[in-house]
N, C-alpha and C positions, 0 to 999 in steps of 0.2 A: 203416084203409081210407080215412079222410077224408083221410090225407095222401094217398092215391095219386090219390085225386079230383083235389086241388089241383095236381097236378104234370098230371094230364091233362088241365085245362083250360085252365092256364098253357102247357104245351106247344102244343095247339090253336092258344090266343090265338098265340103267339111262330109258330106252322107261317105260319097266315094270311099273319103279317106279309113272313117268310120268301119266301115263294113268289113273293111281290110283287118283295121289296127285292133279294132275288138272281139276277134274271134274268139277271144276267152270268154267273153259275155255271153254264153246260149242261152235260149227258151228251154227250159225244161216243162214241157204240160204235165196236170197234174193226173194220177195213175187214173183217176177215176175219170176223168173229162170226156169228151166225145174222141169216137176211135179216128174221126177223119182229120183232129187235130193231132193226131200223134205224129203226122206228118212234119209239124212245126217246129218240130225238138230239134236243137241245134241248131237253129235259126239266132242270128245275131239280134240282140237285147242288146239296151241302156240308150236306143236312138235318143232318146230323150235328154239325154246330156248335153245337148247343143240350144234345147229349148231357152234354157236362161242368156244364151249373148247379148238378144237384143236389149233385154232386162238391163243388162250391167252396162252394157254401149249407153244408154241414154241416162240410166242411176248416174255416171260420170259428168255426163254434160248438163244434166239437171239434178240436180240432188233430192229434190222435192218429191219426187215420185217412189220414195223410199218407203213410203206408204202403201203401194201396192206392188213394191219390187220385193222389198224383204220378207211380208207373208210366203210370196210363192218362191223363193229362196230357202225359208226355211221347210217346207213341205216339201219339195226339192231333194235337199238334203235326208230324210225319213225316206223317202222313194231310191235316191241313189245308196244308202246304206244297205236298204233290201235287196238291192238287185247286184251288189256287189259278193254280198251275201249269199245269195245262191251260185251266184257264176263259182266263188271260192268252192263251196260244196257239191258243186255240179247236182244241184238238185233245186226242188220248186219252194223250197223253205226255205227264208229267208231271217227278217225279225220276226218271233214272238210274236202272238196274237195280243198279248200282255207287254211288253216290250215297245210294240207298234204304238198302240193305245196309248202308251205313257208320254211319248216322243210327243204322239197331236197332241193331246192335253193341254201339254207344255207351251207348242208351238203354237196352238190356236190358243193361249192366253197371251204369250207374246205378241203375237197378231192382233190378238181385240183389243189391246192395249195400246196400240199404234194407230189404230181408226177411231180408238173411243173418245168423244169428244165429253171434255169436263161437265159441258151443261145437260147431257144425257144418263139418265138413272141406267144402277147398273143391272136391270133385267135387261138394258138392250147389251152391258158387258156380255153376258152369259148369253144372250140369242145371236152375237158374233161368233163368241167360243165354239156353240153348236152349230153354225154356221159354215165352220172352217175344216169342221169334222166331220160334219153329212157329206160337205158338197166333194171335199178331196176324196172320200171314201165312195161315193157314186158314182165319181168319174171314174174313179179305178174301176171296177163294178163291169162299168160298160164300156170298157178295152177289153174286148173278147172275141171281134172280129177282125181282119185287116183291113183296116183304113175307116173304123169303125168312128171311133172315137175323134180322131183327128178331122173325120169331113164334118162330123155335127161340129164340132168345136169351130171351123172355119164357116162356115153359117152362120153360128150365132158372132163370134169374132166381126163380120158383118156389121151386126146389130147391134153391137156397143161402138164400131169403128162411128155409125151416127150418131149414137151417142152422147160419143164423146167431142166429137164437133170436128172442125180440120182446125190448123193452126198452134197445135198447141204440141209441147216434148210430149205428152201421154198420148197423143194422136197418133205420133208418129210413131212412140216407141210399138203402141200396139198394131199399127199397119206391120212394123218391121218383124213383130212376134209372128203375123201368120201369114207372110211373105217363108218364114222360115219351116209353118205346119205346111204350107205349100207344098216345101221342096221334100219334107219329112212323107207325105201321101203322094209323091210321085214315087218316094219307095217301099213304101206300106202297101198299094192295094196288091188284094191278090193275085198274087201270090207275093207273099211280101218277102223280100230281103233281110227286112230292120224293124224290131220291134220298139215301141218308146219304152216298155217296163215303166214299171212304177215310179221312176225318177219321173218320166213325162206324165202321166195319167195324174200324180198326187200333184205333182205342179200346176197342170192346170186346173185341175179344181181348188187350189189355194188359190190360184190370179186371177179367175175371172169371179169368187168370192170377192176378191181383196178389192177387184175393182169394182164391182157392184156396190158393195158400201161404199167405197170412196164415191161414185155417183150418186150415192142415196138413189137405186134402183133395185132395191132387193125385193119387192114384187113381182117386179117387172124377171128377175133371176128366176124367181122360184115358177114363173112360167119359159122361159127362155132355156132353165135344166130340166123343163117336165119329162123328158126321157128318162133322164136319169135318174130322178126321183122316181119314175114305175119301175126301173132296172131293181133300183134298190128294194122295193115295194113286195116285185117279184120274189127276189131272193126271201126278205122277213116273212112271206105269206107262206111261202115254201115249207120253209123251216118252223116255222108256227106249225101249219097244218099236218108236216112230218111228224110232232112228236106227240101232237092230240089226237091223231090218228093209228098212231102205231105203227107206222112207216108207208104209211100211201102217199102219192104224191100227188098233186092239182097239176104241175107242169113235168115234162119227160126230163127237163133239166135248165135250172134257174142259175146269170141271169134272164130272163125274158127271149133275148138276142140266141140263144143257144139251144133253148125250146125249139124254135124255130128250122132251128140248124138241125135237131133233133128230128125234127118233119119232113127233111129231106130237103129243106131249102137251101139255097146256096147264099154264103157269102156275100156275095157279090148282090142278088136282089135283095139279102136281108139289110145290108147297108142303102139301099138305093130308098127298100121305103122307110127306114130310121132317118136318111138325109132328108126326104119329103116332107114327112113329119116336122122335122126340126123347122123346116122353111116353111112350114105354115106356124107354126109356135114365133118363130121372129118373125112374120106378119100380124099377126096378134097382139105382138106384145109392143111393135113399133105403133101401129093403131093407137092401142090402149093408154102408151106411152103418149100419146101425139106427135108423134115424129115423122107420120105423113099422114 
């Protein structure tokens, strides 16, 4: 626990500095979003930039863990390109819808290609590839509240920290990653400060992919993201039903987290029962798992 100390006050320290040093980095919302996030514009983006330290602090002292360091590295990198990209244009466009797409392709076959083990056929190749490109895309997805995203991800971070067992570099490095979402949701809730943008959101949905396969727990995942797979679900059903309908909608505005928002709910309770949820989904899946 003293590591996760250290990584929460070193996060702290680095937010401070953050907040300051990149005020070029603003939220632009987009024109059409909800009116009460229009409030958020100009709000500093790219918090997410600090996500990977712990990543590379323990890549260094153990090399092995390159397996789950360089996936979420390289989606990383896709996430900080976009958000550089808008800060440059002071606006909410960043890559290409096409451009984006190309980058994960790319990245999530470098990726599946670094977990793919020789004695495995390659339909489980291409069910990583897709793997890599649902989960980073749904994580992003469902960053659309403050502290939204970061408190499920610290939940379930929980439930692979058993996982993963105590004792081990991958132990620690991942205590030291949400030691650092810690200090990231002391300045996220709302009213937040510091946005992660897509550098942090596509990151973590690359890492806790990367490390699910590396545990052979991808079951156990695809209950562990259930939020985010209905975020995602939300959106497709939306957009389905928008254009065989003729423009009526099933929800006031998708993903799911913003309907809500759309009802007059706040914030603050919409994150409280997405975190509940989540901590019954990692009791579930610890169960199921047998891990208690």
């Amino acid at each position: 626990m003293s590591l996760v100390s250290i990584f929460v006050f070193l996060g702290i320290l680095l937010y401070l500095l953050i907040i300051n040093f990149f005020k070029f980095s603003k939220q632009y919302e987009r024109e059409l979003g909800l009116k009460e996030h229009k409030a958020k514009n100009g709000t500093v983006s790219m918090g997410g930039v600090i996500f990977i330290i712990p990543l590379i602090v323990f890549l260094i002292i153990d090399s092995r863990l390159y397996y789950v360091v360089i996936p979420a590295l390289l989606f990383y990198i896709i996430g900080f390109i976009d958000d550089l990209l808008k800060s440059l244009r002071k606006n909410n466009l960043g890559l290409s819808v096409m451009q984006k797409l190309t980058l994960e392709i790319i990245f999530s076959i470098v990726s599946a290609l670094i977990l793919f083990n020789a004695n495995q056929s390659f339909i489980i190749l291409g069910i990583y590839m897709l793997a890599f490109i649902s989960s980073s895309n749904a994580y992003n997805l469902t960053d659309g509240c403050d502290g939204l995203l970061c408190g499920i991800c610290l939940i379930m971070g929980i439930a692979f920290a058993i996982m993963i067992g105590s004792n081990s570099s991958l132990f620690y490095m991942h205590i030291s990653l949400l030691g650092v979402l810690l200090a990231f949701l002391y300045f996220n809730i709302s009213k937040a400060y510091i946005f992660m943008g897509d550098t942090g959101s596509l990151f973590l949905g690359a890492y806790f992919c990367a490390l699910c396969i590396y545990l052979n727990t991808i079951k156990l995942f695809l209950l562990l993201s259930g939020i985010m797979i209905f975020e995602t679900l939300s959106v497709i059903i939306q957009v389905l039903f928008y254009k065989i309908s003729g423009g009526k909608r099933i929800f006031k505005m998708a993903p799911f987290h913003h309907h809500l928002e759309a009802n007059k709910m706040s914030e603050v309770l919409v994150n409280l029962i997405f975190i509940l949820m989540e901590l019954i989904l990692v009791i579930l899946s610890l169960m199921w798992g047998a891990y208690i």
